[in-house]
C-alpha positions in Angstrom: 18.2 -14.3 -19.9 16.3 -18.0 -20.2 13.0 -18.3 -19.4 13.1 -20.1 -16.1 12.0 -23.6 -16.3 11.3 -22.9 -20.1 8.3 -21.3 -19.0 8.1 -18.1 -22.0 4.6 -17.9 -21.6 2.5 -19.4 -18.8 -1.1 -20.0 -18.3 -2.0 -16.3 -17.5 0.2 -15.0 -20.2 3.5 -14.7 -18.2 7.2 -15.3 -18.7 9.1 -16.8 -16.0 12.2 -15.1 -14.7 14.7 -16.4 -12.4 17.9 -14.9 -10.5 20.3 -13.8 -12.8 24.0 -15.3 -12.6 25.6 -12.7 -10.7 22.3 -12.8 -8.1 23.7 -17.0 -7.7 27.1 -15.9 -7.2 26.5 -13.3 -5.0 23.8 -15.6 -3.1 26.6 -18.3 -2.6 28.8 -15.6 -0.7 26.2 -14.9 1.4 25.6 -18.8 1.9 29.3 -18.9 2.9 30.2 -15.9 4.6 27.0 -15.1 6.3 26.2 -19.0 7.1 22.6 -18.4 5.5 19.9 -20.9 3.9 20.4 -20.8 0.5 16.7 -19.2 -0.5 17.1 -16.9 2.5 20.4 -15.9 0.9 19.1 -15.7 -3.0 16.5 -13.0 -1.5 19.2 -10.8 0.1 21.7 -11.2 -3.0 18.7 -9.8 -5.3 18.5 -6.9 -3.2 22.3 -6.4 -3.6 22.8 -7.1 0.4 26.7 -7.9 1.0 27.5 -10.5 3.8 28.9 -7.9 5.9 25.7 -5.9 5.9 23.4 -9.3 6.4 22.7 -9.2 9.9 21.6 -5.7 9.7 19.8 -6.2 7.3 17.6 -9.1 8.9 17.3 -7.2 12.3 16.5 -3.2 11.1 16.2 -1.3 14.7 14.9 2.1 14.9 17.7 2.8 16.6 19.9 2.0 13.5 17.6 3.4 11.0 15.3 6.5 12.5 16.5 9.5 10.9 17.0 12.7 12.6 13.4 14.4 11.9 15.2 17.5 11.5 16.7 16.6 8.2 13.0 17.7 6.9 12.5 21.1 6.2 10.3 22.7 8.5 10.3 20.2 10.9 11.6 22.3 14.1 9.1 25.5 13.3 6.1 22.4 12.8 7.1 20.9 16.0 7.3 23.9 17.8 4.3 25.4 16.8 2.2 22.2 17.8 4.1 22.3 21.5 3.3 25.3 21.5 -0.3 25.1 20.9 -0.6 22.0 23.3 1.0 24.2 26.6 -1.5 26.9 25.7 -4.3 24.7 25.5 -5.0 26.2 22.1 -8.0 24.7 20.0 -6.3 22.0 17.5 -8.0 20.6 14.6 -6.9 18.0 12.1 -7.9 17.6 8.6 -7.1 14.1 7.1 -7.1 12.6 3.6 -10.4 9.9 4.3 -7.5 6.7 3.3 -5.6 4.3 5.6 -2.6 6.6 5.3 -5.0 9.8 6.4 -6.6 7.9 8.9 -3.5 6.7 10.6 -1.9 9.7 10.6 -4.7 12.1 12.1 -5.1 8.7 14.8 -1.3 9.0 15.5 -1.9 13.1 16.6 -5.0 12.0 18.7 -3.4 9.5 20.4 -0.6 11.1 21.0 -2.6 14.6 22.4 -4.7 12.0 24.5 -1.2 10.6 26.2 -1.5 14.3 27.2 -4.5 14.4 28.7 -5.8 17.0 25.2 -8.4 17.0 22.5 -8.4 17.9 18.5 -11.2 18.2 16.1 -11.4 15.3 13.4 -12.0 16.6 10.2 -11.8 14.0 7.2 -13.7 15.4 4.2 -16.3 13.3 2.0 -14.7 11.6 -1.1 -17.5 12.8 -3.5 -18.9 15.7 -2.0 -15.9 16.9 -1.7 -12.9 15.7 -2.8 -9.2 15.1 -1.7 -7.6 17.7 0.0 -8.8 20.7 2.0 -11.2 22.4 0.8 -12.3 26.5 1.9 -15.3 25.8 3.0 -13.9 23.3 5.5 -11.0 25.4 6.1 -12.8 28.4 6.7 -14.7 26.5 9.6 -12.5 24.9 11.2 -10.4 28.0 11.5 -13.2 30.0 12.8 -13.1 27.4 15.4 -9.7 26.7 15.6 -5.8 28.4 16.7 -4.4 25.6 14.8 -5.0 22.9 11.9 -3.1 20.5 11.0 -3.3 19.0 7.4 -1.9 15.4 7.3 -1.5 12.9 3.9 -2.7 16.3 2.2 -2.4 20.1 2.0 1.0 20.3 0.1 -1.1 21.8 -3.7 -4.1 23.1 -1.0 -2.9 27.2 -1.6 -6.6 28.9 -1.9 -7.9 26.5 1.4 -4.9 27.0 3.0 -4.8 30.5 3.0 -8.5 31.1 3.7 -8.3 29.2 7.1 -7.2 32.8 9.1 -5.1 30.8 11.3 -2.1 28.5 11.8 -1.8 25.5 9.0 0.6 22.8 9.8 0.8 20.4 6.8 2.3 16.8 7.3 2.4 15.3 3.8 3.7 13.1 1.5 2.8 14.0 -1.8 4.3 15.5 -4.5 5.2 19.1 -4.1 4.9 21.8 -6.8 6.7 24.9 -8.0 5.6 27.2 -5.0 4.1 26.1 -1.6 1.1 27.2 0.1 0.9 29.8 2.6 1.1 27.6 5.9 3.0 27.6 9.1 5.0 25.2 8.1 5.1 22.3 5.5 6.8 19.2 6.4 6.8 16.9 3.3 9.6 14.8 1.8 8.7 15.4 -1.9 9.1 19.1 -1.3 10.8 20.2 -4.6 13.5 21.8 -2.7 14.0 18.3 -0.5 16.7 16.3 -1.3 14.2 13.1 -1.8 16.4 10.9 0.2 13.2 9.8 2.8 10.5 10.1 -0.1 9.4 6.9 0.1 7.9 7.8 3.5 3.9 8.0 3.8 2.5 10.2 5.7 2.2 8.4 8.6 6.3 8.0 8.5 6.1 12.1 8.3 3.8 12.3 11.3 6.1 9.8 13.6 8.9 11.5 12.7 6.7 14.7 13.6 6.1 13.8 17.1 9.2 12.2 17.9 10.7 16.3 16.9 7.7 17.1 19.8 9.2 14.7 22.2 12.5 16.0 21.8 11.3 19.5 22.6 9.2 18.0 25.8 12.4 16.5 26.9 14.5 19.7 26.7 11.5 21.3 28.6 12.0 18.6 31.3 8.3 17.1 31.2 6.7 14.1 30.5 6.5 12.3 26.7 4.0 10.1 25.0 4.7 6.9 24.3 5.6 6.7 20.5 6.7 2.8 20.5 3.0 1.8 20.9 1.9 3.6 18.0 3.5 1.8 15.5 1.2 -0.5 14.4 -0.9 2.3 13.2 2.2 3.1 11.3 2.9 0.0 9.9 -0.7 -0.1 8.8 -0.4 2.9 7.0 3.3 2.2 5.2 2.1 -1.3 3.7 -1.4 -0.2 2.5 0.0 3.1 1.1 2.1 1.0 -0.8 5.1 2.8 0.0 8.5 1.2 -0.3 9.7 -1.0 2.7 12.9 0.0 2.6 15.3 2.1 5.3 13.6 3.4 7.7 10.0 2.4 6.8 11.5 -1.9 7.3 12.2 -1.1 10.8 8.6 0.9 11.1 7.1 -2.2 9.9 8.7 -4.6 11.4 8.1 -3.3 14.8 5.1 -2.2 13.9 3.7 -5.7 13.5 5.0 -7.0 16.7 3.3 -4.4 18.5 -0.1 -5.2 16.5 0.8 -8.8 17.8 0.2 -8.0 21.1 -3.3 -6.4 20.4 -3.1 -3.6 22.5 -4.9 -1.6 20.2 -8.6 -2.0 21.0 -9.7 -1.0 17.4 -7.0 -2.8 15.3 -7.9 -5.4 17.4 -11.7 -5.2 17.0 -11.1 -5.2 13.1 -8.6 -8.4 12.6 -11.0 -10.5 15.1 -13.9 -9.1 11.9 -11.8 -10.1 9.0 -11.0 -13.5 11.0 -7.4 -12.4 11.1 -6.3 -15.3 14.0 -2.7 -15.5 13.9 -0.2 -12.9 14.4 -0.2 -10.6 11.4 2.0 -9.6 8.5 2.3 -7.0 6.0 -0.1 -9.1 3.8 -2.5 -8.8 6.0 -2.5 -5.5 6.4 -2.8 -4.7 2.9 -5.3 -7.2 2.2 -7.6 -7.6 5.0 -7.1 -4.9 7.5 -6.4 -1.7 5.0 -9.2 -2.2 2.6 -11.5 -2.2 6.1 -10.1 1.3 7.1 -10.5 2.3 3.2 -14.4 0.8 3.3 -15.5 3.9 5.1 -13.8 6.8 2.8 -14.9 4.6 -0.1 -18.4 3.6 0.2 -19.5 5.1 3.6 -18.9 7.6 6.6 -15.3 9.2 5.4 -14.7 9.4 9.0 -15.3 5.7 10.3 -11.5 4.5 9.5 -9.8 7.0 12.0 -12.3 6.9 14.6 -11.5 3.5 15.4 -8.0 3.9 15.1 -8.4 6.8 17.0 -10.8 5.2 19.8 -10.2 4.2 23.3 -13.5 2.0 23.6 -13.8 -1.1 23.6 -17.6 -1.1 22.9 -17.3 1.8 19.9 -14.3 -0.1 18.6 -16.6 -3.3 18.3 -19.2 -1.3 16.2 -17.1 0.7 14.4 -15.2 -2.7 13.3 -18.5 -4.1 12.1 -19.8 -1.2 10.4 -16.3 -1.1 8.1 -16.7 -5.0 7.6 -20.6 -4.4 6.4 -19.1 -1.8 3.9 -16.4 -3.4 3.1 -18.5 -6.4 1.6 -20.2 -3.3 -0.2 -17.4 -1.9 -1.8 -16.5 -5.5 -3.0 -19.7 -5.9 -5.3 -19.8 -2.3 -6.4 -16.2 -3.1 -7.7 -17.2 -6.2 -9.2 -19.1 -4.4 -11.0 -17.2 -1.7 -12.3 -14.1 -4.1 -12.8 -16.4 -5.9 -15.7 -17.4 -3.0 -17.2 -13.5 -1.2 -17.3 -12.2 -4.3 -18.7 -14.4 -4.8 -21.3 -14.1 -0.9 -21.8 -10.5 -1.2 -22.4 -10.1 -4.3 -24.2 -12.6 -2.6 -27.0 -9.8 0.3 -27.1 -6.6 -1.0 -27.0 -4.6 -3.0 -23.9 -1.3 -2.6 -25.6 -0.2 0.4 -25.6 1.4 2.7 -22.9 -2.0 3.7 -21.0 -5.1 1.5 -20.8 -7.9 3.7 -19.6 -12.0 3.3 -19.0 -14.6 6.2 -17.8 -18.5 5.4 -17.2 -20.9 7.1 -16.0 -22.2 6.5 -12.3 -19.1 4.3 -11.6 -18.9 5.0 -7.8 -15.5 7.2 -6.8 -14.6 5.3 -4.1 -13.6 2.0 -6.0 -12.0 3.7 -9.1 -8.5 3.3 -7.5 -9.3 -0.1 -6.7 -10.3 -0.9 -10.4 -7.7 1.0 -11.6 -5.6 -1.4 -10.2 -6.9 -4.3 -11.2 -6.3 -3.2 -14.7 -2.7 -2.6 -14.0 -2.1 -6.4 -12.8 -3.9 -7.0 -15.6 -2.5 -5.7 -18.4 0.9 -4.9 -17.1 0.4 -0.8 -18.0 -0.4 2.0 -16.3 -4.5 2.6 -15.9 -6.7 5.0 -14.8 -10.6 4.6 -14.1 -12.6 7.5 -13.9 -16.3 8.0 -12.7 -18.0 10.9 -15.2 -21.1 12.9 -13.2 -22.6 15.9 -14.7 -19.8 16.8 -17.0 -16.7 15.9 -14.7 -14.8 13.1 -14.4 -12.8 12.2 -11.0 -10.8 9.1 -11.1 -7.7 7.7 -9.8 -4.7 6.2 -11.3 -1.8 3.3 -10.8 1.5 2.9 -12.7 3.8 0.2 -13.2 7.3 0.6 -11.7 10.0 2.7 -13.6 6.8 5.2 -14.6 6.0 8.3 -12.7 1.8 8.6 -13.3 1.9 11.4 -11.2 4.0 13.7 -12.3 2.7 13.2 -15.9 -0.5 14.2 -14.5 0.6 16.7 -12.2 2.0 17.9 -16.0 -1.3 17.7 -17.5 -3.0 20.3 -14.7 0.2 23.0 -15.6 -1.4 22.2 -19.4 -4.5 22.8 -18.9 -6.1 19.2 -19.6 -6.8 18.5 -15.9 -9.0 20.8 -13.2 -7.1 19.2 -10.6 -4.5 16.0 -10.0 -1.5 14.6 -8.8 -0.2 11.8 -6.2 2.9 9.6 -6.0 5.2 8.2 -9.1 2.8 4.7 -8.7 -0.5 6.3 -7.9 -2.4 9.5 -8.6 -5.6 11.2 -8.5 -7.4 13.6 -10.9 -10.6 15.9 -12.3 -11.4 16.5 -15.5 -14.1 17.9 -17.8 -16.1 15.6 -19.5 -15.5 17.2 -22.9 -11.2 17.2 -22.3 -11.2 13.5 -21.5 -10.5 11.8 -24.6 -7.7 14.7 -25.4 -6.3 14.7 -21.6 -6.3 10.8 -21.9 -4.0 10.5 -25.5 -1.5 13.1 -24.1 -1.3 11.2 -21.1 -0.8 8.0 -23.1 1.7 10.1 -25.3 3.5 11.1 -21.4 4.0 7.6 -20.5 4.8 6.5 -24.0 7.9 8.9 -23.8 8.9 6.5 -20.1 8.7 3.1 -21.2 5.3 2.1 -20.7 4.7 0.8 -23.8 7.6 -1.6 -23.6 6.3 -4.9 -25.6 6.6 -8.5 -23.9 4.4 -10.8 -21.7 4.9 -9.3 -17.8 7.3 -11.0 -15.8 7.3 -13.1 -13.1 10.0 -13.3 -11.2 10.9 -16.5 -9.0 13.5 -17.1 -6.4 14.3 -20.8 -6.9 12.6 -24.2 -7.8 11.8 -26.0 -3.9 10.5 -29.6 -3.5 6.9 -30.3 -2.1 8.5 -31.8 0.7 11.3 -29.1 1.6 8.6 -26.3 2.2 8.6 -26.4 5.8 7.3 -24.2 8.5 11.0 -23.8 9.4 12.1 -23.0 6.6 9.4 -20.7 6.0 10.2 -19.1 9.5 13.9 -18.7 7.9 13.0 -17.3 5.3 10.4 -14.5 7.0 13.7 -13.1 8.3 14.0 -11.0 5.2 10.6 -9.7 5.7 8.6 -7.5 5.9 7.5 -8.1 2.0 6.0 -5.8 0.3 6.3 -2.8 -2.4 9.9 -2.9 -3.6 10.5 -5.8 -1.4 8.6 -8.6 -2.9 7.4 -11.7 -1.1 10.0 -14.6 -2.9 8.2 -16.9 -4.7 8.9 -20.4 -5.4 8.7 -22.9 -8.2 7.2 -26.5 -7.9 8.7 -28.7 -10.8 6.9 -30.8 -12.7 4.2 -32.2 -9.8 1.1 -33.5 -10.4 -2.7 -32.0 -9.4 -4.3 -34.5 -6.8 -6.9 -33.2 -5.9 -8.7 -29.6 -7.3 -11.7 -28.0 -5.8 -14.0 -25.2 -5.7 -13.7 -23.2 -2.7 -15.8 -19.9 -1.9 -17.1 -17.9 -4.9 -14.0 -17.9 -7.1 -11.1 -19.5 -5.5 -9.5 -23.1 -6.1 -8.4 -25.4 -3.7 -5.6 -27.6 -4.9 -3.3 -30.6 -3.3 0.4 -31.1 -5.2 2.8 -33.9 -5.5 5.8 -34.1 -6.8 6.4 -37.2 -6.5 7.8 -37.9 -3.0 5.7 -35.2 -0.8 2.4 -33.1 -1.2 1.9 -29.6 -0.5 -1.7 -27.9 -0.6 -2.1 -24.9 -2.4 -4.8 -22.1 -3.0 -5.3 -20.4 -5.9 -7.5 -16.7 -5.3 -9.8 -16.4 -7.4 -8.8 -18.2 -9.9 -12.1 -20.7 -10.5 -13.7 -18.6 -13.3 -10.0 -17.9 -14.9 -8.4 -19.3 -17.8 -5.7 -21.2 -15.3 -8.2 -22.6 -13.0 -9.7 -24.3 -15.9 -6.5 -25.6 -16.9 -5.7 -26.5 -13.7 -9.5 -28.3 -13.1 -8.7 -30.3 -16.4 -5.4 -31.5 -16.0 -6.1 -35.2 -16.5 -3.1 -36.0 -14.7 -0.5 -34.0 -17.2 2.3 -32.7 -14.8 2.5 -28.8 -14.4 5.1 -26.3 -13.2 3.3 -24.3 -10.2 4.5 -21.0 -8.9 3.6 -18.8 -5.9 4.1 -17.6 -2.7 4.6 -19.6 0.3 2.8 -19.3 3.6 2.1 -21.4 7.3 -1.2 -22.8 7.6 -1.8 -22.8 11.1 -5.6 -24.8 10.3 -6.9 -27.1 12.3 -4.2 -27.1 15.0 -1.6 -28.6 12.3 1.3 -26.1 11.8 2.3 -26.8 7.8 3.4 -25.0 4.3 1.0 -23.9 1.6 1.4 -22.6 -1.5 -0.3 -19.1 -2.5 -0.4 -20.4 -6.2 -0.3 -17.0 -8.8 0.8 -19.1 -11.7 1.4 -22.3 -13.6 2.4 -23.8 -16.8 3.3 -27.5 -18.3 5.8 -29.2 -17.9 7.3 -30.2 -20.9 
């Protein structure tokens, strides 16, 4: 395939990629037989939509989509157990991983019990004292306390705590499963080795709705009185997009209804935090992963594990408001202890080697709770899988993220079975682990050598893909609106993104810290654009010295509601000359 526009290597070293010929000739069915826009209809060809399935497709209903929740294994002997535990007034406890995911899911169960007019324990463990998953300390505790925990967005590799609770374990989880299971109740969790992996791209959050809509059923048979699940799925949503977990089946409808309930701002701590990050407008899954999720994370990163789920969780008004502004405060925290770490990994891993199928950094100190974060970072940046791990008295914890097509945590679920690791594991495009000091560097090459053996290593500037080229003057709010139709965007559903041709720079300014504020035109229209945090970078300084050359411009399109004028803007990722 041509590079699109010509562009084989742009100004941040990527090649641009547009639809492939039988995307266009599958795209002008859907134009025809489906009477769609033509972008609206390149985005549904390139996820191999046919026209018959196209309305479907851009109106996913629960209805249509919700799987049966007994299709998971140990779903009915879960749900039973927690009825039964609720109509005996038994004490209930929840232990939750200290992320969005976690938090959501433990707020789900205590919103749901308080429906019911019942109580649970909150139990959310502390990132660096001690670590993900439950622990037998905690375990022991809680069961001395407790006739029932429930382990959500952890528990499924948690044997020894498990099994030192002495009393019922529920586990709602996502993650991957090993060879044996631990000795709970019951373990409901799609990436169960003996699951047929068909709704593994659920978080947990997915597990526990599905979890409580098996509990309504029961309550229905039983002729009583059930919660209200459609009002908890903006906590759902929440959890789906910053988990990064696929929007696809089931978890498109989850989001998409999920946003419209956020809209409405019945949740008093949802709503508490977007009026904090200045979110003013109805929200979308970018939001949620970009301003709303890292506030829930700011708590398990940097501060009290406990803060995200307690304001999901809440049902006042004047704790929401605190809780909201303690998160923000931390948030900002969190931001310039990354900062911080992020220069230091990069120039770490530049001094070792970017290009082959693992770039890796460790330091000591590095703070726990942004290693993820950072290990992202590296990803975008050098298009290969990356991990980041804070050392502390001999032992390293960090956190890893992959690119698509490579399973990071299975090769480092591998590593523990080996030997190299004292403890890891996650998803295919994230993972967590603990190692010795003195195994790193050997843990770290047969990692390398894992990934290596999938493709990571595959040579070539990283792609970036593009729907189609679009005039300054046809990005419209309508069109935009059209377009949304396909939405929710997000992992394995990427936000289209457009080409300008050949326009011109207008005007280019500094705005904030980093970012650059620029105004387009092509000629016959102008669009404004914003480029994030792109003043220090390589392609703002291009852009800042264009001397009037014209440029091909590339990003994502969004409505600017600013100012009371309703218009297009262009989310600008990339750029290159026009030649």
């Amino acid at each position: 395939m041509s590079a699109f526009l010509g562009v084989e290597t742009s100004l941040t070293g990527r090649c641009w990629l547009g639809p492939d010929d039988d995307v266009l000739r599958r795209a002008a069915q859907l134009v025809q037989q489906a009477d769609l826009s033509e972008p609206l209809a390149r985005i549904l060809a390139a996820r191999g939509v046919a026209p018959a399935e196209a309305a479907a497709h851009l109106a996913p209903t629960l209805r249509a989509l919700m799987p049966d929740p007994l299709r998971l294994r140990d779903m009915e002997r879960a749900a039973a157990r927690f009825l039964a535990a609720m109509q005996g007034a038994e004490r209930i406890a929840i232990f939750a991983d200290y992320d969005v995911d976690g938090g959501a899911s433990a707020a789900l169960i205590l919103r749901y019990l308080h429906a019911r007019g019942q109580t649970a324990t909150l139990y959310i463990p502390d990132r660096i004292d001690e670590g993900y998953g439950p622990n037998t300390p905690a375990m022991q505790a809680l069961g001395a306390a407790h006739d029932l925990i429930i382990c959500v967005d952890c528990g499924t590799l948690s044997h020894a705590p498990i099994a030192a609770a002495g009393c019922d374990v529920l586990v709602l989880d996502h993650h991957l499963g090993g060879e044996t299971l631990p000795r709970a109740h019951a373990v409901v969790n799609p990436n169960r080795q003996d699951e047929d992996g068909a709704l593994g791209y659920l978080c947990a959050a997915g597990v526990v709705f599905l979890f409580l809509a098996q509990t309504n059923r029961l309550l229905r048979d039983a002729g009583a009185d059930t919660p209200d699940l459609m009002g908890l799925l903006d906590m759902v949503a929440l959890a789906t997009v910053a988990d990064i977990a696929p929007l696809i089946g089931f978890n498109r409808a989850l989001v998409r209804q999920g946003l419209s309930i956020m809209a409405q701002r019945g949740h008093i701590g949802l709503a508490a935090l977007a009026d904090m990050a200045g979110l003013n407008r109805a929200p979308e899954a970018y939001h949620l992963g970009y301003l709303l999720g890292p506030r829930i994370n700011a708590g398990g990163r940097v501060g009290a594990a406990d803060l995200g789920a307690r304001l999901l969780a809440t049902q006042d008004a004047t704790e929401a408001q605190s809780l909201a502004k303690r998160l923000d405060v931390l948030n900002a925290e969190r931001r310039a202890i990354e900062a911080e770490v992020l220069q230091s990994a990069i120039a770490q891993a530049e001094s070792r080697s970017t290009g082959g199928a693992l770039v890796w950094a460790a330091g000591a100190g590095w703070h726990p709770g942004v290693v993820g974060i950072v290990a992202a970072r590296l990803k975008e940046r050098f298009n290969r899988p990356a991990v980041v791990i804070g050392l502390d008295g001999g032992i390293g914890k960090g956190s890893g993220r992959s690119v698509n097509g490579v399973d990071l945590g299975g090769a480092i679920a591998k590593l523990v079975r080996e030997g190299l690791l004292e403890a890891g594991g996650g998803h295919k495009m994230a993972a967590g682990l603990t190692v010795a000091e003195g195994q790193l560097a050997a843990a770290m090459d047969r990692l390398t050598a894992l990934l290596h053996a999938q493709g990571a290593a595959a040579p070539g500037p990283r792609d970036l893909h593009l729907t189609a080229t679009i005039g300054a003057g046809t990005a419209t709010p309508d069109l935009l609106e059209d377009i949304a139709r396909a939405g929710p965007f997000g992992a394995a559903a990427p936000a289209p993104r457009f080409a300008i041709a050949a326009a011109r720079i207008s005007f280019a300014k500094r705005a904030g810290e980093t970012h650059l504020r620029l105004t387009l035109t092509d000629g016959h229209a102008k669009l404004d654009a914003i480029a994030f945090g792109a003043f220090t970078t390589p392609l703002g300084a291009a852009l800042q010295a264009h001397g009037g050359a014209p440029f091909h411009f590339a990003g994502r399109l969004e409505i600017d509601d600013w100012g009371g004028r309703r218009r297009a803007k262009l989310q600008l990722e990339d750029a290159a000359p026009a030649r």
